[in-house]
C-alpha positions in Angstrom: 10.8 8.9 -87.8 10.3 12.4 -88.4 9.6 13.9 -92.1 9.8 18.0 -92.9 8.5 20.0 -95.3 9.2 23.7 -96.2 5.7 25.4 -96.5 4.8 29.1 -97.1 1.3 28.7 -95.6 -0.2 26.8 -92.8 -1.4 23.7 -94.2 -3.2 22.7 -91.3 -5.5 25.9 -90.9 -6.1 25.4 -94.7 -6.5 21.6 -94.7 -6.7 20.0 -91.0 -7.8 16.7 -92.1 -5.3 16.5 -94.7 -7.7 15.2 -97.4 -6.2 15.5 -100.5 -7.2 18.6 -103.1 -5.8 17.0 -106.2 -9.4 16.0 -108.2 -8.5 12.3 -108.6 -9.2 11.3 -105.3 -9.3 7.8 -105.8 -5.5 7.8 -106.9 -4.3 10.4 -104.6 -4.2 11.1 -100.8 -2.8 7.5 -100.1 0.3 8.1 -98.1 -0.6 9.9 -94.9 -3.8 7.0 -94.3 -0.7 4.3 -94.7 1.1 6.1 -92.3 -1.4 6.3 -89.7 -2.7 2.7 -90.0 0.6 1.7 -89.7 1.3 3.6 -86.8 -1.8 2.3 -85.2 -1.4 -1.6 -86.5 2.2 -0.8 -84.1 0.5 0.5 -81.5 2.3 4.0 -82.1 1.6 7.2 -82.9 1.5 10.3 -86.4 1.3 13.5 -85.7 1.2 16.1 -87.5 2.6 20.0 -86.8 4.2 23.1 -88.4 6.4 25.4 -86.6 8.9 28.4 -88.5 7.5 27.0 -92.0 7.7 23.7 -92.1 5.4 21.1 -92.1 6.4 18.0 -89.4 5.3 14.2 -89.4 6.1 12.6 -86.3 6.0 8.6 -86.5 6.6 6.8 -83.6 6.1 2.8 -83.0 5.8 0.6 -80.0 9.6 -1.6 -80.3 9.3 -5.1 -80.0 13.1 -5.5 -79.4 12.4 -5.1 -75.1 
């Protein structure tokens, strides 16, 4: 699975854990640690990159169906 963002600054030079800024943090900054334990709970991978201005997530999961 792969999800893009439009971004007018690097966001990993800024941020490169990608801990959320937003001053709530127990309500925010959810949705990339889901993503990466389920990538790791199915023995797959999340990474993130940005190339021409946009931010990439790349999710990719070990398939079962072999």
């Amino acid at each position: 699975m792969v999800v893009r963002n439009a971004i007018n600054e690097s966001v990993l030079k800024r941020n490169p854990s990608l801990k959320t800024t937003k001053l709530n943090v127990h309500k925010h900054g959810w949705g990339i640690k889901i993503i990466r334990e389920i990538a790791e709970k199915y023995q797959g991978r999340c990474e993130f990159y940005e190339s021409d201005k946009v931010f990439t997530c790349l999710i990719t999961l070990k398939s079962t169906l072999l």
